[in-house]
Backbone bond lengths (Angstrom), bond angles and torsions (degrees), N, CA, C in turn:
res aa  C-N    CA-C-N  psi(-1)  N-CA   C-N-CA  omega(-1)  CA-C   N-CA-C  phi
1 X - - - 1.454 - - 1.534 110.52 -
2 X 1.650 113.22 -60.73 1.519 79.60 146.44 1.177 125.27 163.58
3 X 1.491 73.27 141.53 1.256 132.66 139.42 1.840 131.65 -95.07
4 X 1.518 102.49 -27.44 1.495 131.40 169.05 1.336 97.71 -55.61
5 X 1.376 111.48 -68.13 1.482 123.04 -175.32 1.786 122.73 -61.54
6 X 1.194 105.21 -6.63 1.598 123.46 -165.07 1.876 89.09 -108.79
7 X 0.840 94.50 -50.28 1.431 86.92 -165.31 2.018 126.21 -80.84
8 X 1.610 92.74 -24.03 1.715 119.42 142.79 1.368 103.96 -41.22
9 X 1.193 103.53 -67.98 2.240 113.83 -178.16 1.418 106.14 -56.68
10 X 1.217 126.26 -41.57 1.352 123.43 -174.40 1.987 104.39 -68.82
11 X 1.658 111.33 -37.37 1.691 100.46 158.29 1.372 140.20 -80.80
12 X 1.284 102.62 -6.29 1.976 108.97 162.62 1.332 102.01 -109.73
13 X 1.177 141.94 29.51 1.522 151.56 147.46 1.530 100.08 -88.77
14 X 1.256 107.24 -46.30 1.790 95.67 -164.44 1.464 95.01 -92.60
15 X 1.552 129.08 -37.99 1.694 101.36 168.16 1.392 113.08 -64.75
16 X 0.772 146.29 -37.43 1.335 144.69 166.13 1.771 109.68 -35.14
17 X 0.826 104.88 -56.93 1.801 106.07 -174.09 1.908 106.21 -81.08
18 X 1.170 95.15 -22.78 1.700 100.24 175.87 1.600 109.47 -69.88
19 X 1.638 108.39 -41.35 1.551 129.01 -161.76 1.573 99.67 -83.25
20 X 1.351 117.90 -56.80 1.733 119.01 162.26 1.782 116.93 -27.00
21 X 1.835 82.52 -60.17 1.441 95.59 -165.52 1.786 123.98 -47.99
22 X 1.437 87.05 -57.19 1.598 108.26 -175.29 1.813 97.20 -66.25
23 X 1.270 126.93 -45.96 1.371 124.97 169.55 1.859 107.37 -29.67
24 X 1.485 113.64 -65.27 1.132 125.16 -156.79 1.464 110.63 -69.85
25 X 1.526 119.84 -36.12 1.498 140.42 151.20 1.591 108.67 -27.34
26 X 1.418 108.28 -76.93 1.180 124.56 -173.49 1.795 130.72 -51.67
27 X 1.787 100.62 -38.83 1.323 110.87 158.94 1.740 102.07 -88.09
28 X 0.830 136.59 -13.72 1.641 109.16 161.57 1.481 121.45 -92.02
29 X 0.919 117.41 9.63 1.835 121.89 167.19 1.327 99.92 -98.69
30 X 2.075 124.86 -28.50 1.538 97.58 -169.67 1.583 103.64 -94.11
31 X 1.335 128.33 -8.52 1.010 120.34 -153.30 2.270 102.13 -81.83
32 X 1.450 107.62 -33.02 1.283 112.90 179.66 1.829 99.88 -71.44
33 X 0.956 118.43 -23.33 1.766 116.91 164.28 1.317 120.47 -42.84
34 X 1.389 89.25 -63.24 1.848 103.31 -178.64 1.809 104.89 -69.23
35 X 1.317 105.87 -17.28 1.572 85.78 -176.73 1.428 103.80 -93.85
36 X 1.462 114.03 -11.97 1.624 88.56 -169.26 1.436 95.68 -108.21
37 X 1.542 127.45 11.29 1.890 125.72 164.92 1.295 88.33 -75.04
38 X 1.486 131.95 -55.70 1.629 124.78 -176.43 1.378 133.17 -55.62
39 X 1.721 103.54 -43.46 1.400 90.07 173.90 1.512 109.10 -82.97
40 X 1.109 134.06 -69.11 1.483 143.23 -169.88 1.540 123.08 -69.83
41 X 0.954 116.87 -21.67 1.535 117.07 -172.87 1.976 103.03 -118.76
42 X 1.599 108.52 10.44 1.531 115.55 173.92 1.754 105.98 38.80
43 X 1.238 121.34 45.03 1.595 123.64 -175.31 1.739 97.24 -133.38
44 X 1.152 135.31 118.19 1.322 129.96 148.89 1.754 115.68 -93.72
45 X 1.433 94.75 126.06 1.260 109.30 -152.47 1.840 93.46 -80.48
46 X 1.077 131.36 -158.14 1.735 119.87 175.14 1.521 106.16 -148.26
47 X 1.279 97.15 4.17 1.783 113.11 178.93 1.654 130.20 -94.60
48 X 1.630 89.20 -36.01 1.642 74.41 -171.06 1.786 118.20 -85.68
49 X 1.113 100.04 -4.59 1.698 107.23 -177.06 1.434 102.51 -71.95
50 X 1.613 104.54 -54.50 2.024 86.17 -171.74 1.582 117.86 -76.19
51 X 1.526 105.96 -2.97 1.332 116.57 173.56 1.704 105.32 -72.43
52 X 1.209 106.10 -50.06 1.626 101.74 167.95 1.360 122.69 -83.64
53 X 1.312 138.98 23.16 0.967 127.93 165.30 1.809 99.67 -110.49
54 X 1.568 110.28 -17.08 1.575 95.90 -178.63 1.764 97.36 -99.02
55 X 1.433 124.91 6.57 1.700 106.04 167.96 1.858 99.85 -91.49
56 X 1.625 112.66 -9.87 1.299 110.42 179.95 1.678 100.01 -57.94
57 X 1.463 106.28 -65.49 1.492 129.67 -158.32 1.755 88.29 -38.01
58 X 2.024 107.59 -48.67 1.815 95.19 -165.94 1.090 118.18 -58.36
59 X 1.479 91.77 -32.56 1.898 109.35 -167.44 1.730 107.08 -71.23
60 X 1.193 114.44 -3.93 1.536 122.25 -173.76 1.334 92.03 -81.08
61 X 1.645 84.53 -85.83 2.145 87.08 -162.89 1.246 123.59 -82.87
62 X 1.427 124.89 -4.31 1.324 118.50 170.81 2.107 111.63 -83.07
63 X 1.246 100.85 -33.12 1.443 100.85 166.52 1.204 132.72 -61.39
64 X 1.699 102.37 -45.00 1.476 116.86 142.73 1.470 132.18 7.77
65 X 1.333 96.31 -84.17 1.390 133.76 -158.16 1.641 77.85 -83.80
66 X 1.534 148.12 -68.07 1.495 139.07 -149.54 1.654 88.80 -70.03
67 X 1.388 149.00 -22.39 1.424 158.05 179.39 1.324 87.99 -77.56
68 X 0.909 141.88 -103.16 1.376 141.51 -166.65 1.451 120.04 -15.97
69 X 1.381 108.38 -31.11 1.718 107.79 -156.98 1.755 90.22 -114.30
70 X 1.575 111.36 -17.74 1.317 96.71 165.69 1.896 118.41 -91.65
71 X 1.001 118.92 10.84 1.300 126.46 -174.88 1.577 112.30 75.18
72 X 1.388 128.92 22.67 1.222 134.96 -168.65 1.629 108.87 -110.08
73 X 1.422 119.19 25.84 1.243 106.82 171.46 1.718 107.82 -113.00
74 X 1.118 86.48 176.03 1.805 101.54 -176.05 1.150 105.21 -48.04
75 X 1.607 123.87 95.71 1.896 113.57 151.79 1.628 95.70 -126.30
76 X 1.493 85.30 149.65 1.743 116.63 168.78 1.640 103.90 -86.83
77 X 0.956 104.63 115.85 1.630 98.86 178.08 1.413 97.43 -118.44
78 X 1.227 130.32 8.62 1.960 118.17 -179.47 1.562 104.63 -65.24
79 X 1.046 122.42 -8.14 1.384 95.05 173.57 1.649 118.41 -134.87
80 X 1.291 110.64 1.37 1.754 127.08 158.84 1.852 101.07 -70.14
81 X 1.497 107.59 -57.90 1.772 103.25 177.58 1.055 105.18 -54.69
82 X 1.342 147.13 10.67 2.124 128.07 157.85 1.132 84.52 -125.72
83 X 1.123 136.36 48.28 1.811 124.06 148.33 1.321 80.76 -100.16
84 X 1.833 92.60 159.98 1.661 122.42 170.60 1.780 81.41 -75.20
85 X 1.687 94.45 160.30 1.755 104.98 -176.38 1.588 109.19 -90.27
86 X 1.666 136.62 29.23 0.843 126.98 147.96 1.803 116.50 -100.29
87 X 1.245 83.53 -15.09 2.132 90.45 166.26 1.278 92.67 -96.34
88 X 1.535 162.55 -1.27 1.497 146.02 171.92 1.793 95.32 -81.14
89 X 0.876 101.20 -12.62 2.263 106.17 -149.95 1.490 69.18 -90.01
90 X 1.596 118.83 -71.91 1.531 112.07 -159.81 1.364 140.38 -60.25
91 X 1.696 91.83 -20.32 1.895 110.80 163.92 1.576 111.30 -80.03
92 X 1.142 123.66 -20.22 1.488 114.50 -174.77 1.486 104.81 -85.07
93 X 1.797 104.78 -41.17 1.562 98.59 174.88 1.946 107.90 -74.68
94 X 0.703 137.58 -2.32 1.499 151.03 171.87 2.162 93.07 -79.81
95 X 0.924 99.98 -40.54 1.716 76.82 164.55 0.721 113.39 -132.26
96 X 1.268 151.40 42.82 1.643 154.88 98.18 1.547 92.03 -19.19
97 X 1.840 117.05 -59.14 1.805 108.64 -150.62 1.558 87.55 -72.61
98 X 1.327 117.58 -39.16 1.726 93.02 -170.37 1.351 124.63 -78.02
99 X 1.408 99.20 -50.48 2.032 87.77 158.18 1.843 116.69 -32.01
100 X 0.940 104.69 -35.59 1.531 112.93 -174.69 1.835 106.00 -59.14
101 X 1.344 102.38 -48.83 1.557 134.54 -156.84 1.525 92.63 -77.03
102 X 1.401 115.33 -77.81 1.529 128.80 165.86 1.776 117.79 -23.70
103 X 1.891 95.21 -56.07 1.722 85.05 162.04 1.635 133.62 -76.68
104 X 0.801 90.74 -36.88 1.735 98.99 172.54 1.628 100.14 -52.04
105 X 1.342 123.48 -79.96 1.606 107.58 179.80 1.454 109.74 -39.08
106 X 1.336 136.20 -68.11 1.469 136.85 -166.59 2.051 92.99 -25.59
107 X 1.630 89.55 -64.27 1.974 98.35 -159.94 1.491 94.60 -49.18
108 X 1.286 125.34 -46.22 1.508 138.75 -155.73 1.679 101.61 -61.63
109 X 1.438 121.88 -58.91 1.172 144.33 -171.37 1.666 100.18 -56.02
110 X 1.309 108.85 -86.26 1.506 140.99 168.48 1.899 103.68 -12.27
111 X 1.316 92.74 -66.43 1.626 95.31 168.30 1.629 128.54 -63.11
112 X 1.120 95.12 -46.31 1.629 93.90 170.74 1.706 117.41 -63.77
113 X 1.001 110.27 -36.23 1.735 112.31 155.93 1.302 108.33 -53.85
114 X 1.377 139.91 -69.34 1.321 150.30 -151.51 1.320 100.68 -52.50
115 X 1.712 118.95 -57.09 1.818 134.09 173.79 1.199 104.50 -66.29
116 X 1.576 132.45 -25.49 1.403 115.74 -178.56 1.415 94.82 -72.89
117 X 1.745 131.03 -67.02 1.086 132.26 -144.86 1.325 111.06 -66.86
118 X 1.620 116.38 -14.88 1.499 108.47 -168.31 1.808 108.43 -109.33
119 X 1.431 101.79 15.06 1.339 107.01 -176.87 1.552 76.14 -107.84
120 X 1.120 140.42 6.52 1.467 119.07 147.67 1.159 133.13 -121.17
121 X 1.303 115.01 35.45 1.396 127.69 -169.26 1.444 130.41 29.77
122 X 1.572 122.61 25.61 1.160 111.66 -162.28 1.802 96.42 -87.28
123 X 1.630 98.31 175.37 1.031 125.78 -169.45 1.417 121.30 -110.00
124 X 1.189 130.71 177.64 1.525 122.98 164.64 1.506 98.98 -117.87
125 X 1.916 108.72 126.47 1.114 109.98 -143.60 1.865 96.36 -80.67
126 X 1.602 120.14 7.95 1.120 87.91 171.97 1.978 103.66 -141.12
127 X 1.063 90.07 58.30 1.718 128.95 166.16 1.354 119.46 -159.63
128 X 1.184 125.34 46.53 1.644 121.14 -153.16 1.817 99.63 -71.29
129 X 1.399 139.63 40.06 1.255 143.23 150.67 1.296 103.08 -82.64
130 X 1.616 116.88 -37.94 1.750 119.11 -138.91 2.052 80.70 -109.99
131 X 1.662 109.54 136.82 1.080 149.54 -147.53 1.520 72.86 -85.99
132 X 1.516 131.92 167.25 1.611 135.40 127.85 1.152 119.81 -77.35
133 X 1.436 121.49 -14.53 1.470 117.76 170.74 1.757 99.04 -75.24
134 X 1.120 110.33 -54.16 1.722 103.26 -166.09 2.169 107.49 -41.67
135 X 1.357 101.72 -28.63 1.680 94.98 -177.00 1.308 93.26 -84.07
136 X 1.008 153.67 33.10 1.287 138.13 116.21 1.515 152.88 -99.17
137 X 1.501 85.61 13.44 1.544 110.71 164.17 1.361 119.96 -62.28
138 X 1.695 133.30 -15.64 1.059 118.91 162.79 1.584 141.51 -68.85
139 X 1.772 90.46 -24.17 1.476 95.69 170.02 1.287 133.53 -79.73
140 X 1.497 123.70 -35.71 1.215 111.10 148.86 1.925 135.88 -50.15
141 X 1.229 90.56 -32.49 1.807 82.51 174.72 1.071 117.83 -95.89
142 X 1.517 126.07 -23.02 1.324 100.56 146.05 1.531 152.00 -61.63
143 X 1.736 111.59 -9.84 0.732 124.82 134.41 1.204 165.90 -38.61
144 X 1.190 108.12 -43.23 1.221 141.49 130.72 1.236 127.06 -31.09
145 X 1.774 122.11 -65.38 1.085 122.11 174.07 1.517 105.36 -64.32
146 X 0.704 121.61 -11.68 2.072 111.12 -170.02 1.544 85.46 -108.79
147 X 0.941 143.58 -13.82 1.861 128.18 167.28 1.730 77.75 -79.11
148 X 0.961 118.52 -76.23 1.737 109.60 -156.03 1.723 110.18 -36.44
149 X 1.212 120.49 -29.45 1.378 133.89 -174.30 1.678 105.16 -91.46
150 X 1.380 107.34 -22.93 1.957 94.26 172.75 1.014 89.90 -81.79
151 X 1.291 128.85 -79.58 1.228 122.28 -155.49 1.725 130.19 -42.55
152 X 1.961 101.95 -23.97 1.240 107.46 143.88 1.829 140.90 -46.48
153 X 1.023 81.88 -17.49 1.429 98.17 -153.85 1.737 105.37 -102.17
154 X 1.371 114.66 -37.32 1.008 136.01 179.31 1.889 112.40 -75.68
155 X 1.389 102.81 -47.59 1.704 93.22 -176.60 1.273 101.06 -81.04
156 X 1.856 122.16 -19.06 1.836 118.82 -151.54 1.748 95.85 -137.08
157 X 1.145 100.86 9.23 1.168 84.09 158.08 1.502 109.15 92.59
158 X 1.492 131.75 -157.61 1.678 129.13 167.20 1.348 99.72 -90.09
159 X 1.619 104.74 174.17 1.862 101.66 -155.79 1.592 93.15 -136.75
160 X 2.249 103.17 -13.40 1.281 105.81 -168.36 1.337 129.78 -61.66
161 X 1.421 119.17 18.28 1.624 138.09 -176.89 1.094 103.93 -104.82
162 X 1.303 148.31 -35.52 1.370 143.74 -163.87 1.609 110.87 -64.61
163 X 1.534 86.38 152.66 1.617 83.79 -174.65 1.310 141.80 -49.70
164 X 1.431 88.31 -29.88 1.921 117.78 -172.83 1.652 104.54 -73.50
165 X 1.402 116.67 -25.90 1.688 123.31 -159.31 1.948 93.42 -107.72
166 X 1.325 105.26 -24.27 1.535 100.35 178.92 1.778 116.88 -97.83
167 X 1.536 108.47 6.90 1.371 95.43 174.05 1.870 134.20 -90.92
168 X 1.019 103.14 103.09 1.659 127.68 -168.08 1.326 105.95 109.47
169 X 1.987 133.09 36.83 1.099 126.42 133.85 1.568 122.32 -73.84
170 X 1.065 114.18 147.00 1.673 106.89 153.50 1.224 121.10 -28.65
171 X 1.326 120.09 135.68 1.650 108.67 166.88 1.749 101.94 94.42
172 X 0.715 100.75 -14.46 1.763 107.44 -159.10 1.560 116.96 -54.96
173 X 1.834 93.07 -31.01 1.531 106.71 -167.68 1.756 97.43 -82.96
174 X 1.151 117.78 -41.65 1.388 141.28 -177.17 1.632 91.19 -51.45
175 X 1.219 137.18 -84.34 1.540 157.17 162.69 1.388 103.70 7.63
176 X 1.439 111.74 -54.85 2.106 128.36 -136.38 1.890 79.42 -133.18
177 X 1.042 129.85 31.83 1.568 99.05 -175.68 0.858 146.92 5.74
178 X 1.259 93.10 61.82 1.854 102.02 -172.67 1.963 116.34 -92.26
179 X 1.324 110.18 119.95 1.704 91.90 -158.14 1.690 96.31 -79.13
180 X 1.316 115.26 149.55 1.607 126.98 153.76 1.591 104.18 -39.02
181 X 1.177 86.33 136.39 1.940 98.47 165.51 1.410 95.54 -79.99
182 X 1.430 107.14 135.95 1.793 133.91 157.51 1.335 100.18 -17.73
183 X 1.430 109.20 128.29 1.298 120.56 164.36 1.202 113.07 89.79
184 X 1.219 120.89 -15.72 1.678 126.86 -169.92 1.703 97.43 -85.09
């Protein structure tokens, strides 16, 4: 079980970092557009800003959620590291439940926007194909992915060792025995 369940996580870990990734790609190619229609070509274009502000939104919570499951998000540990390690076990599972809690509202919230906005068909007035509910499809699934990753985290423990979550950490080659090429 898992391992089933670990290795499921190991494929919405890597779309997740693929979906971030290409997000973050995408707002850094449009954003030098808009600067050089503005400075040099005297044209402000009306596209590439909300285009980068909705690969921000992907790059928010879907990265999120790939941070989370690699152990790379914001924790304060100065005062969990001088607990004895049966109070460290009970604070980590103590936010497992709120990460849990935190995602569930996000999905909860996120959706009720999504049905409000699309029970009014509006548009984004400068993509008028793309729904205003659809730009908020990132927060629920990223949400999602980071409930799928507490709850990882919570029955199995941290996941930030696995091969898939340690490739291009430090140490990584050390980890996977991977030998240096000759000469290196």
């Amino acid at each position: 079980m898992k391992e089933t369940y670990c290795k499921a996580m190991d494929a919405v870990y890597w779309l997740c970092i693929w979906v971030a990734g290409l997000s973050m790609v995408v707002m850094t190619l449009v954003i030098p557009i808009q600067v050089v229609a503005r400075k040099w070509l005297n044209a402000g274009l009306s596209w590439p800003e909300p285009l980068a502000l909705m690969c921000m939104i992907v790059f928010t919570f879907v990265g999120a959620a790939a941070a989370y499951r690699a152990g790379s998000h914001i924790a304060v540990t100065m005062l969990t590291d001088r607990l004895p390690p049966k109070l460290q076990f009970a604070c980590a599972r103590l936010v497992d439940i709120l990460m849990a809690l935190v995602a569930l509202f996000v999905i909860w919230y996120a959706t009720d926007r999504i049905i409000f906005f699309n029970s009014t068909g509006q548009t984004l007035s400068d993509f008028t194909q793309i729904k205003v509910s659809w730009t908020y499809l990132p927060l629920p699934i990223g949400s999602a992915a980071t409930l799928l990753f507490v709850i990882e985290t919570f029955f199995f423990g941290s996941q930030a060792k696995r091969p898939i979550v340690m490739i291009g950490n430090p140490g990584s080659e050390e980890e996977h025995h991977i030998k240096p090429a000759e000469g290196a």
